[in-house]
DOMARTI-658551 format. One record per atom (N, C-alpha, C): residue number from 1; residue in three letters; atom name; x, y, z. Coordinates in nm, 3 decimals. Example, Ala and Ser with C-alpha at 12.3 -4.5 7.8 and 13.67 -1.06 7.14 Angstrom:
2
{1,'ALA','N',{1.319,-0.569,0.780}},
{1,'ALA','CA',{1.230,-0.450,0.780}},
{1,'ALA','C',{1.320,-0.330,0.780}},
{2,'SER','N',{1.285,-0.225,0.708}},
{2,'SER','CA',{1.367,-0.106,0.714}},
{2,'SER','C',{1.290,0.003,0.787}},
END
This chain:
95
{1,'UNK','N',{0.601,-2.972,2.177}},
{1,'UNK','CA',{0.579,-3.111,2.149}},
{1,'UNK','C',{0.430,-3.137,2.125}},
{2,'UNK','N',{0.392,-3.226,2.056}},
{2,'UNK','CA',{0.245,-3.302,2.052}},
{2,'UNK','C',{0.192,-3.297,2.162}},
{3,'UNK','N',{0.203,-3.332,2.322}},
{3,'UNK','CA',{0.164,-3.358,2.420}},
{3,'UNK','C',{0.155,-3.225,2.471}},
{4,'UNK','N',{0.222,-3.100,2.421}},
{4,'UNK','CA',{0.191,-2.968,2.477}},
{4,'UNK','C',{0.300,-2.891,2.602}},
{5,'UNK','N',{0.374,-3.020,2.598}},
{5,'UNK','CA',{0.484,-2.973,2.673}},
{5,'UNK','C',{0.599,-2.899,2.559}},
{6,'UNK','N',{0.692,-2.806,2.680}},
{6,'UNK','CA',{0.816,-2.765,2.626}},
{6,'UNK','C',{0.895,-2.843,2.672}},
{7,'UNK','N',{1.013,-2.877,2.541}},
{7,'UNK','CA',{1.136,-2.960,2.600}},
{7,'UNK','C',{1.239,-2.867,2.667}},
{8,'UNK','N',{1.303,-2.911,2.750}},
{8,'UNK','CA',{1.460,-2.849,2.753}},
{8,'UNK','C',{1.578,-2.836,2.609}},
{9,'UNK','N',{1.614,-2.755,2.596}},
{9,'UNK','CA',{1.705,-2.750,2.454}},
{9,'UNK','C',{1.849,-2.689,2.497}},
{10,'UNK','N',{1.945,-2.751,2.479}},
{10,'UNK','CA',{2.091,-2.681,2.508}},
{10,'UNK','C',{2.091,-2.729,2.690}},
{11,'UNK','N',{2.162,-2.632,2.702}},
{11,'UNK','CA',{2.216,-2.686,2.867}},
{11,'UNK','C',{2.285,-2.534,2.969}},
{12,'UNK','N',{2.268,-2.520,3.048}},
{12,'UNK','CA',{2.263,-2.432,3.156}},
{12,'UNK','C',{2.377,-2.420,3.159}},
{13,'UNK','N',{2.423,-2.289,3.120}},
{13,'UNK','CA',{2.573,-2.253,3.219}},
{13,'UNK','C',{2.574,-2.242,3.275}},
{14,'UNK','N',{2.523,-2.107,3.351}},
{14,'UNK','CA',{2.531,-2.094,3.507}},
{14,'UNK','C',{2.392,-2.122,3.589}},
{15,'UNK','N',{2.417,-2.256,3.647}},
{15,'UNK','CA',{2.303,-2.325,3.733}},
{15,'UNK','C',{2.245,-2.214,3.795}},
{16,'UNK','N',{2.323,-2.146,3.901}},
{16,'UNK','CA',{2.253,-2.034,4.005}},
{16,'UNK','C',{2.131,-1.927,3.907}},
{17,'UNK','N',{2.130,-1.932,3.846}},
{17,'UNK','CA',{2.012,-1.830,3.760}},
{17,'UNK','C',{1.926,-1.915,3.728}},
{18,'UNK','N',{1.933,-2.061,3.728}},
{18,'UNK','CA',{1.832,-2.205,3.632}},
{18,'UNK','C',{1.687,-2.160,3.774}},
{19,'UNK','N',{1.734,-2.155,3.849}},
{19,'UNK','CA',{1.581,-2.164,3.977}},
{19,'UNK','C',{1.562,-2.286,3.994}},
{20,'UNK','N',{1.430,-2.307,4.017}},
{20,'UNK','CA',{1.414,-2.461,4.033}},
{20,'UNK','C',{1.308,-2.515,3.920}},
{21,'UNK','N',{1.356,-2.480,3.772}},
{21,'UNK','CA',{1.245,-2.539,3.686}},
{21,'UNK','C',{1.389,-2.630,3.585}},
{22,'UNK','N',{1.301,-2.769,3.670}},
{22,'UNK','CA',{1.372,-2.872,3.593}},
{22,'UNK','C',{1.256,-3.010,3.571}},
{23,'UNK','N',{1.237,-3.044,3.466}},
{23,'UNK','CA',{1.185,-3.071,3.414}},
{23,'UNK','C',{1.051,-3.030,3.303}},
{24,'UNK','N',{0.990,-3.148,3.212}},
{24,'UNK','CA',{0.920,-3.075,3.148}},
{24,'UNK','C',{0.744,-2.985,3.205}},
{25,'UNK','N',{0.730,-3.021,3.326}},
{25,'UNK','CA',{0.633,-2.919,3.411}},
{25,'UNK','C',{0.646,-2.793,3.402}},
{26,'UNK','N',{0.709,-2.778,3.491}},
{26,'UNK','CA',{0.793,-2.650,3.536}},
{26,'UNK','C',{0.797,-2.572,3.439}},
{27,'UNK','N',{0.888,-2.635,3.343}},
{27,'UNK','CA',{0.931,-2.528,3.207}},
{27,'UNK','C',{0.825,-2.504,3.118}},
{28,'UNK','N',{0.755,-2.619,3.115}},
{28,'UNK','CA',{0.628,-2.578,3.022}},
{28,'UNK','C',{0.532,-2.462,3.073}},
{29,'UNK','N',{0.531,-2.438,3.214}},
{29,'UNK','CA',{0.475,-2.328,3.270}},
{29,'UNK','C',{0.517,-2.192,3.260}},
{30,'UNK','N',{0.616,-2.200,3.294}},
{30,'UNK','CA',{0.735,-2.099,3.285}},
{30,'UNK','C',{0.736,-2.035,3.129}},
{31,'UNK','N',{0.729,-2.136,3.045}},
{31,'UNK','CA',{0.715,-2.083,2.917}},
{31,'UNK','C',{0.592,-2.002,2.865}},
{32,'UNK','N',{0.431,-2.065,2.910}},
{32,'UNK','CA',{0.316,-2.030,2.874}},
{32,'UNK','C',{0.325,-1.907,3.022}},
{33,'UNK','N',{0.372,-1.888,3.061}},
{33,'UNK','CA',{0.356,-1.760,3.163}},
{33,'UNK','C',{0.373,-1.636,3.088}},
{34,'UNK','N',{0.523,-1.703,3.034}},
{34,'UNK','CA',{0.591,-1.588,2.944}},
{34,'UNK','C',{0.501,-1.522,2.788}},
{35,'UNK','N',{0.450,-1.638,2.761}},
{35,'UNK','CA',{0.444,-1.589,2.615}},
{35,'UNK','C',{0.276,-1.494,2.658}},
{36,'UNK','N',{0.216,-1.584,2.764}},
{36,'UNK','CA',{0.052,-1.499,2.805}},
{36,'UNK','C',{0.099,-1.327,2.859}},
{37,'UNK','N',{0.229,-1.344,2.888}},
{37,'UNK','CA',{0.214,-1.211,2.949}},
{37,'UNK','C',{0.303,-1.120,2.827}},
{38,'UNK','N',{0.332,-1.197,2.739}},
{38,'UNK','CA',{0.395,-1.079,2.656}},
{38,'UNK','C',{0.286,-1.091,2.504}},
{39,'UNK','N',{0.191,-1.180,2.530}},
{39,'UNK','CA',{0.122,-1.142,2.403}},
{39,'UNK','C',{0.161,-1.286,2.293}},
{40,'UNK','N',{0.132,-1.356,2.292}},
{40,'UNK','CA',{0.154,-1.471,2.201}},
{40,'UNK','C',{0.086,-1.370,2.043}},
{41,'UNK','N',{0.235,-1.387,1.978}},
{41,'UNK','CA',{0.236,-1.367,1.828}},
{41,'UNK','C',{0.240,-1.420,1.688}},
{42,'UNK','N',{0.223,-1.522,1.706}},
{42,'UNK','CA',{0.143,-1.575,1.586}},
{42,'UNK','C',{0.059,-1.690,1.637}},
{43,'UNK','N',{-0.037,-1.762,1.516}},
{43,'UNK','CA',{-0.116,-1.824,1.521}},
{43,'UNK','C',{-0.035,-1.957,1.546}},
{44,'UNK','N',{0.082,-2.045,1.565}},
{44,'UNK','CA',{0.166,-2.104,1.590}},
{44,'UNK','C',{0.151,-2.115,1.751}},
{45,'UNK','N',{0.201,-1.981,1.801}},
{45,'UNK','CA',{0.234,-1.999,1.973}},
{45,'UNK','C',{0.076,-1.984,2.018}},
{46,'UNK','N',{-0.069,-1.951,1.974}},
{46,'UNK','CA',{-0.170,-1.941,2.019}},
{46,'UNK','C',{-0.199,-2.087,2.052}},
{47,'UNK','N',{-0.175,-2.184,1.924}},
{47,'UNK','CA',{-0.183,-2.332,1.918}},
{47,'UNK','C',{-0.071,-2.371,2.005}},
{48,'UNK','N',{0.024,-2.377,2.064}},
{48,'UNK','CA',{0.120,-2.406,2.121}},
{48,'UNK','C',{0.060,-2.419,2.259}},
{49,'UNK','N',{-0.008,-2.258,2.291}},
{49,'UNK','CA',{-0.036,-2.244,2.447}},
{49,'UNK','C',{-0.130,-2.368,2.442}},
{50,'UNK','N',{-0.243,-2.352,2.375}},
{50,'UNK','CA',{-0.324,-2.409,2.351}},
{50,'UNK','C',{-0.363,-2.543,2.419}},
{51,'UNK','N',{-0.218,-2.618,2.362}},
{51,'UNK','CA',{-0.157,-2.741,2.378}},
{51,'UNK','C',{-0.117,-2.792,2.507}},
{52,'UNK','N',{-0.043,-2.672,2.537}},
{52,'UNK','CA',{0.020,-2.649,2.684}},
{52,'UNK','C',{-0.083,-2.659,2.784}},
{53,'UNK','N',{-0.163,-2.608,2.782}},
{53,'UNK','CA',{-0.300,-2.563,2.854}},
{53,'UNK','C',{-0.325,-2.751,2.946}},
{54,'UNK','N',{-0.394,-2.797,2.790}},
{54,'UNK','CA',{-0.397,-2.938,2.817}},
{54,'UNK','C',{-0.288,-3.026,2.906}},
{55,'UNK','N',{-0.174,-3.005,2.877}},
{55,'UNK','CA',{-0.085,-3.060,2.935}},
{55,'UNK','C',{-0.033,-3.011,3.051}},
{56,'UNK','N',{-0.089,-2.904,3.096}},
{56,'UNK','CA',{-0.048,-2.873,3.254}},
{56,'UNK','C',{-0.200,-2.891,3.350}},
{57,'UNK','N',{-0.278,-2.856,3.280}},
{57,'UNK','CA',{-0.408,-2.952,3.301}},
{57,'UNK','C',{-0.462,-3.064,3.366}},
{58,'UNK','N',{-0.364,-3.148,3.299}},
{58,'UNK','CA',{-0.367,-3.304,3.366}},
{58,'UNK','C',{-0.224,-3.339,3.446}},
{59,'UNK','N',{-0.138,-3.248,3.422}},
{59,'UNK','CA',{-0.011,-3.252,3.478}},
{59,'UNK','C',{-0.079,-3.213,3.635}},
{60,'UNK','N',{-0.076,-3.091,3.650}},
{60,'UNK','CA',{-0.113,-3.004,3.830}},
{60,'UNK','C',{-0.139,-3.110,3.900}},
{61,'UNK','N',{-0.252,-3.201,3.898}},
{61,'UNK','CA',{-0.249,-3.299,4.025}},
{61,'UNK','C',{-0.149,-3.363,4.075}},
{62,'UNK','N',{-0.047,-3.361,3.986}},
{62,'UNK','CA',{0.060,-3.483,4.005}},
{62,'UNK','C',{0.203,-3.403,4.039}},
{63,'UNK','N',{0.201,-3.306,4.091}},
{63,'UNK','CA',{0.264,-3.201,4.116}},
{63,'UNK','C',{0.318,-3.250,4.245}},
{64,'UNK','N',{0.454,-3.255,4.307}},
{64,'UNK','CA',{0.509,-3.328,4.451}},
{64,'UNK','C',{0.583,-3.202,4.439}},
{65,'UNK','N',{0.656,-3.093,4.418}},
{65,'UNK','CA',{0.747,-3.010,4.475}},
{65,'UNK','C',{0.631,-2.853,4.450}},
{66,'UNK','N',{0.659,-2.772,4.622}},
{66,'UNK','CA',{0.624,-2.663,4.597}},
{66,'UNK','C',{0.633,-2.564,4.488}},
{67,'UNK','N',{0.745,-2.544,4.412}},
{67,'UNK','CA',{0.765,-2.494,4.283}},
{67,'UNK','C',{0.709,-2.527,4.136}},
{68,'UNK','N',{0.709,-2.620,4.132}},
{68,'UNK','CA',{0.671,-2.691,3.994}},
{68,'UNK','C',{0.499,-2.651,4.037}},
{69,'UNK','N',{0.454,-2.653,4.147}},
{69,'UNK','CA',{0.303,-2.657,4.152}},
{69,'UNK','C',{0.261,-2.500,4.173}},
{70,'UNK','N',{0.375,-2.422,4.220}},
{70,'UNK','CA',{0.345,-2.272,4.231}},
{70,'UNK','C',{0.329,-2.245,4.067}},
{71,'UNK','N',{0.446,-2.265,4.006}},
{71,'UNK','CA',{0.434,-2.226,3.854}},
{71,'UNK','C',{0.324,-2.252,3.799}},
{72,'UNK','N',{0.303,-2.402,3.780}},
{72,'UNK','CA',{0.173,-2.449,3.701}},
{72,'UNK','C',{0.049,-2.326,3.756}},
{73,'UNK','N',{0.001,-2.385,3.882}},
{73,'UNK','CA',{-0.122,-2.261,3.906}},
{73,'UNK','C',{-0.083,-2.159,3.863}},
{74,'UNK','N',{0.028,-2.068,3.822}},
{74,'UNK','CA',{0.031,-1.978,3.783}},
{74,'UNK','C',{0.013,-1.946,3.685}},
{75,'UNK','N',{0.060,-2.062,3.530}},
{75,'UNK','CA',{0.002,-2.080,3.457}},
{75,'UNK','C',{-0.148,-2.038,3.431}},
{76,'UNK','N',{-0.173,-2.199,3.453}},
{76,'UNK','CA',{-0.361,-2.203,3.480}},
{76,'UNK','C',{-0.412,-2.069,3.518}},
{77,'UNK','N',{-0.383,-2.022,3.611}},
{77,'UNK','CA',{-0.460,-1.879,3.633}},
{77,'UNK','C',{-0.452,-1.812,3.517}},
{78,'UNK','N',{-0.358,-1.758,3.475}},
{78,'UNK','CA',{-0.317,-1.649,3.362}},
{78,'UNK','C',{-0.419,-1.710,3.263}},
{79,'UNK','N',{-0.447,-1.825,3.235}},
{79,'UNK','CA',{-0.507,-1.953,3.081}},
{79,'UNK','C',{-0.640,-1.897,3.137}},
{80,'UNK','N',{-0.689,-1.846,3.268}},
{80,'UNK','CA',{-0.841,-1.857,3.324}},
{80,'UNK','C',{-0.896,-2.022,3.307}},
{81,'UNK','N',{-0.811,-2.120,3.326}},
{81,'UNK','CA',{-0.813,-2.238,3.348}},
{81,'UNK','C',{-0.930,-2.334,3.443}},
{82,'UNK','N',{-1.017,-2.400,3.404}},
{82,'UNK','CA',{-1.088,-2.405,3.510}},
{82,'UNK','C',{-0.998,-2.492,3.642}},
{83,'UNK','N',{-0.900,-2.538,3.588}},
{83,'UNK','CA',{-0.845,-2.637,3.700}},
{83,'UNK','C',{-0.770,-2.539,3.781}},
{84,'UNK','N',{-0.743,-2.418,3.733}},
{84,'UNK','CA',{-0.691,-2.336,3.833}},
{84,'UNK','C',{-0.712,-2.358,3.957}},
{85,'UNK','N',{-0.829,-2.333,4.035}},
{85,'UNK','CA',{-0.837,-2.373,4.163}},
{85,'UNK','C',{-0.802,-2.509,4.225}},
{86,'UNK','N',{-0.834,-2.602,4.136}},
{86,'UNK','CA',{-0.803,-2.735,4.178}},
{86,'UNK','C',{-0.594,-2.731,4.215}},
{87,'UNK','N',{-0.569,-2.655,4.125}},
{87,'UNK','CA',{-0.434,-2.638,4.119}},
{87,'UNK','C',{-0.352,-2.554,4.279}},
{88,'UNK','N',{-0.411,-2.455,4.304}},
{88,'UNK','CA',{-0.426,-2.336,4.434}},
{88,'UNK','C',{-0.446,-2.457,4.517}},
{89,'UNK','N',{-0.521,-2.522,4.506}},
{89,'UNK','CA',{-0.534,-2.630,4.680}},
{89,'UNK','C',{-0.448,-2.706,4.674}},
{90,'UNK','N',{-0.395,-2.770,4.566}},
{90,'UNK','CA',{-0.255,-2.833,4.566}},
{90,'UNK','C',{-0.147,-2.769,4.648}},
{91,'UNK','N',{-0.152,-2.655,4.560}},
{91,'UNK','CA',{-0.023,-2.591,4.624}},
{91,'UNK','C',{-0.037,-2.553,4.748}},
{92,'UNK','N',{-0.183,-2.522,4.834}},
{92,'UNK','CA',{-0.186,-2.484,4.912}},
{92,'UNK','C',{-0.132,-2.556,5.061}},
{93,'UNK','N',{-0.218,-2.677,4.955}},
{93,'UNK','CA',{-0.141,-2.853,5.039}},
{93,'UNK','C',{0.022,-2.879,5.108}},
{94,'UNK','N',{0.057,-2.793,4.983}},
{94,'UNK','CA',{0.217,-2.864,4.978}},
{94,'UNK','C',{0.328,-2.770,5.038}},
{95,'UNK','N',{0.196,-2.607,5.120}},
{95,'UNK','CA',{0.279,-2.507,5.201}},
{95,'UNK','C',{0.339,-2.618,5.326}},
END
């Protein structure tokens, strides 16, 4: 999306494998995890992360469930994010 998030597309068959990434946080992390660790391949998903970056960025503070805020920092770290740390005390908050 414009804002740098990933949407949800289609729908979950089997819930027990979904984890706990529901909404567009979560998944947008989950997604830029994936593509940083397998190598973003074209100039498309570089701009994509890009995007993402920004939008988990300003997302992390606003983070209320342990998961959604484990992912994001996990994100951010992988991005070498400067909010990374700001992100780590969140989560650290919300042990």
């Amino acid at each position: 999306r414009v804002d740098g998030s990933f949407p949800a597309v289609g729908r979950i068959l089997n819930k027990d494998i979904q984890g706990g990434v529901h909404g567009t946080v979560p998944l947008t992390a989950y997604v830029v995890a994936a593509l940083l660790e397998t190598g973003p391949a074209s100039e498309e998903e570089r701009s994509a992360i890009a995007r993402a970056r920004h939008f988990l960025e300003s997302s992390a503070p606003l983070a209320t469930d342990p998961y959604s805020s484990a992912l994001t920092t996990y994100a951010l770290t992988l991005l070498r994010s400067p909010a990374a740390p700001a992100a780590l005390r969140k989560l650290r908050s919300l042990a």
